[in-house]
N, C-alpha and C positions, 0 to 999 in steps of 0.2 A: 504494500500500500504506500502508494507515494506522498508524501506531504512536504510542505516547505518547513525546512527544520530552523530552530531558534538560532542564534549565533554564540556560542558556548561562554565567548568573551564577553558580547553582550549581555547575558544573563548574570555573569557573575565575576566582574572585573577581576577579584582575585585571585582567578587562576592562574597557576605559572604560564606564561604565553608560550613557552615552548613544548609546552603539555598541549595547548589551543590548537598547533599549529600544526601536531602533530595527529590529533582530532579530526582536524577538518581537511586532512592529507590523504586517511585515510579510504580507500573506495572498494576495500576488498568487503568479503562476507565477514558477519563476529565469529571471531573465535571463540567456542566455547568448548569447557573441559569436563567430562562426566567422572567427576573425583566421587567413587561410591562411596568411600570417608565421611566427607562434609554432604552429601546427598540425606545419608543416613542419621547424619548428626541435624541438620533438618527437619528432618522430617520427625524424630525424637522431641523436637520445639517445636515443634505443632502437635504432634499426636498425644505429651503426654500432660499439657495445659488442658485440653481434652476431656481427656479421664478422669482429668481430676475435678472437673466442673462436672461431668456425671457423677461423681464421686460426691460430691459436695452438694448436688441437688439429691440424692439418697440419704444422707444424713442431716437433709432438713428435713425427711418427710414424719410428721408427724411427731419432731423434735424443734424445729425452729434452729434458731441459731443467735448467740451470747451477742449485744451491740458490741462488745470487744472486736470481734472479727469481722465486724462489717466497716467498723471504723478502719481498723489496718490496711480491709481492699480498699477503703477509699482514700487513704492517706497515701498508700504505695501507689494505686490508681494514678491516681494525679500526679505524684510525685515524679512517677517513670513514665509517662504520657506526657509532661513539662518536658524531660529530658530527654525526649525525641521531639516535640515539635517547638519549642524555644531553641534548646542546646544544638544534638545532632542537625536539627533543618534552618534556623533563623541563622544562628550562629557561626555554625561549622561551616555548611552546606555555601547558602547564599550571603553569608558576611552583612547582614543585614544591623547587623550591630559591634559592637565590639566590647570585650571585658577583660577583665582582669587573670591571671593563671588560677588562683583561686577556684573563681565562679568557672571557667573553663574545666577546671578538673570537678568541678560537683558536676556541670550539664554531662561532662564526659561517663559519668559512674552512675548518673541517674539514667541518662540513654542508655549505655549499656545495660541496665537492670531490665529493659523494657526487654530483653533476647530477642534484638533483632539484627546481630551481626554486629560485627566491631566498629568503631568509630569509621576507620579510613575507607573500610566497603562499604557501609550506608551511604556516607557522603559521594562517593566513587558511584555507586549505583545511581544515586536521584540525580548526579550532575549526568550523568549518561542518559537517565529518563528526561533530561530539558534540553539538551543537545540533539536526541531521536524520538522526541517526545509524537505518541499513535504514528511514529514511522517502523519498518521492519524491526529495526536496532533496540528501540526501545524495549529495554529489559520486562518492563511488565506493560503491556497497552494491550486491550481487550479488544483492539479493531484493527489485528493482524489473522483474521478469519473470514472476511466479507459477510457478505449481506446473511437476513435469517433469524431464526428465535434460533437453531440449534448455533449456528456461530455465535450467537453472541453470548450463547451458554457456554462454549468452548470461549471464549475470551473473556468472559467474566472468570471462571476457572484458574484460566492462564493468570490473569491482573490480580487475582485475588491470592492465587495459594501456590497456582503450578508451577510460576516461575521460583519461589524459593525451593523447592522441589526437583526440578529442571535444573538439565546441564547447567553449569556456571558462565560467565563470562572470564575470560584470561587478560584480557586489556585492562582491565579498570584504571589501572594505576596512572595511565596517563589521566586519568577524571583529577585526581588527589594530589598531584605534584606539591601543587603548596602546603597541604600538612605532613605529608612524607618531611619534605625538609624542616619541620619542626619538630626535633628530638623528643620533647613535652609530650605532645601530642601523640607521637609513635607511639612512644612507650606506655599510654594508658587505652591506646585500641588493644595495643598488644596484649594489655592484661586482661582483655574482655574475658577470659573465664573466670578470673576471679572475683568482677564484681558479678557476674550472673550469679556465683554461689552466693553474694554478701547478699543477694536482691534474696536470696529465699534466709538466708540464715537470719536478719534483721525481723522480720515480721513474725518469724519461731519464736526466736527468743524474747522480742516484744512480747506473746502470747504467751509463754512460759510460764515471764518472769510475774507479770499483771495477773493470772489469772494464779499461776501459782502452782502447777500440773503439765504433767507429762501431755494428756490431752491438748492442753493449751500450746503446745508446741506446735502440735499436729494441725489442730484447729488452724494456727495461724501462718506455719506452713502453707496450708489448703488454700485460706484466703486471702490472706497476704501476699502472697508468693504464686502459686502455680494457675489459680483461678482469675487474680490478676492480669497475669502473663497471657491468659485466652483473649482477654477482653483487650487490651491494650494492643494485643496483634491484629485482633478482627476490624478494628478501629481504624488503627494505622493502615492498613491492605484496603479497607474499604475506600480509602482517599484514594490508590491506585488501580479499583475497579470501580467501584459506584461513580466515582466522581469523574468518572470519563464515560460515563453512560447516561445517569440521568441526571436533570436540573438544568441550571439556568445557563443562559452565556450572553451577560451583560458586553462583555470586553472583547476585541477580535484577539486571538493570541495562536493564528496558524496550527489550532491541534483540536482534541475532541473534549478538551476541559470543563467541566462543569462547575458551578453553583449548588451544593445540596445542603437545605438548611439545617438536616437532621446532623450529619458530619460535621458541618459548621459548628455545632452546641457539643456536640459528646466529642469533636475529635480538637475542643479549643482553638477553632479557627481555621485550623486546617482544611474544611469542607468547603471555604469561600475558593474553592480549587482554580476557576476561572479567572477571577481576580489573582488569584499568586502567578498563575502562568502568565496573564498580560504582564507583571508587573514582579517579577520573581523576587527583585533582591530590596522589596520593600517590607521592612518589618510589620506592617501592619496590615493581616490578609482582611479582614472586615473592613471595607472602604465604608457602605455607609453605618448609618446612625445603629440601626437595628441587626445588622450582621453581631454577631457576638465574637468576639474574639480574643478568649483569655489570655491565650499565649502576650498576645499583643501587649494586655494591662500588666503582665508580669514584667515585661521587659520595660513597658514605660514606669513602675515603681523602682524595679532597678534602676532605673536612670534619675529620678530624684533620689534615690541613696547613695549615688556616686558609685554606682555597682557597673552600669554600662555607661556608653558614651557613640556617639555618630552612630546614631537611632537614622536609620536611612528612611525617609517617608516620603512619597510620589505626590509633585505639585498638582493643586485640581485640575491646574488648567489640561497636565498631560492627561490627568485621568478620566476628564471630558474629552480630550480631545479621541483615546483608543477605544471610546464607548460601542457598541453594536449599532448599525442605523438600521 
């Protein structure tokens, strides 16, 4: 499927430009690699978030469940949902803002807790998704099937789950040049296994220590940790299938991006999906009044606490001017 693809530099000035150059040089097919290792370890991060929400809707029935453990999903919820769409996406990704080593290493270990791949391949994948954004390339786009209800169940599929599942790409790296060359940064994608265990040990031991029992561990395991992990993925994957399928497209942005209000509210912003593709490397995807856009108020509080700084925000005029006619 042919489409006009973004300008990679364009979207997101801070890429290394020999990384850009090297991008838009390329005219062969993607390379991709079927590592049944990481396939398997995949699919282990979907399958067993899973079972543990079956799990966990079996030990409500007819027993309920302690607000202890509803609190923990909600605190971990958010906490690792912030640290993929503030950190890994505003931040890392589109440079839409900028902070401190600090706050860089909390968005770093809160993203990571969400298990969805280390710092430098999330960032390496989504810059690939706005560079081949619903063209063939595009690592997840639901509209590499053609016309149909059954294509676009095979491409909702694909956008949703099969591509974490699916052969790898092997190029990424030229996506990431610029945080490669920051040691910092290396070294806390690197450790992405061990905040994945710290995402499930903390909400244990919370449940533990508070409740006071072995159960409590378990309990908070379950929701803190593994049933979290469902929701926070299905959430995040639903920006790269729902929101190329259905809802709005206020803004022209040469791809199949949508508007969904529901994404918009439960994924903090991220579902104003249309608006970020016009306009990628603006920290704030809610253009108007009533878009909801948490990510957005976290990064503008950070910026009255001296926590961020060159908060990038798109003038009306251009935002009228890319409008749909």
């Amino acid at each position: 499927m042919a489409r006009q693809n973004h300008s990679l530099q364009a979207d997101n000035p801070s890429i290394d430009n020999q990384a850009v150059a090297e991008v838009e040089s390329s005219v062969q097919g993607t390379p991709l690699r079927a590592n049944v290792a990481n396939r398997i370890i995949n699919l282990l991060a979907i399958v067993t978030p899973f079972a543990a929400l079956v799990l966990a809707i079996v030990l409500l029935w007819g027993r309920g469940v302690d607000l202890l453990y509803i609190f923990l999903f909600i605190g971990m919820y958010v906490g690792t949902a912030l640290g993929v769409t503030v950190g890994f996406h505003r931040l890392f990704t589109h440079r839409s803002f900028e902070t401190g080593r600090i706050m860089q290493a909390v968005f770093a270990l809160l993203g990571s807790m969400a298990v969805e791949g280390p710092l430098l391949r999330w960032v390496a994948t989504h810059r690939c998704h706005h560079q081949h954004s619903d063209h063939e390339e595009d690592p997840h786009s639901p509209h590499t099937y053609g016309a149909g209800v059954l294509n676009v169940l095979r491409g909702f599929w694909r956008a949703h789950v099969g591509w974490v599942v699916g052969p790898q790409r092997v190029d990424l790296n030229r996506y990431n040049a610029d945080l490669r060359a920051d040691r910092f940064l290396r070294a806390l994608s690197a450790l992405f296994p061990v905040w994945v265990v710290l995402g499930l040990v903390i909400p244990g031991v919370l449940g533990g220590v508070i409740s006071g029992s072995w159960s409590g561990v378990l309990l908070g395991l379950l929701w803190g940790g593994l049933v979290r992990i469902f929701f926070v993925h299905h959430v995040t994957w639903s920006i790269n299938s729902v929101c190329h399928l259905w809802g709005t497209q206020p803004f022209r942005s040469h791809d199949e991006s949508r508007n969904n209000i529901i994404f918009g509210v439960i994924g903090f912003g991220e579902g104003w999906h249309n608006n970020h593709h016009a306009f990628p490397t603006s920290a704030r995807h809610g253009l108007r009044w009533w878009e909801f856009d948490l990510s957005y108020w976290v990064i503008v509080a950070m910026e009255k606490l001296g926590l961020a700084r060159r908060v990038r925000l798109i003038p009306q005029e251009r935002i009228e001017a890319k409008r749909s006619r």
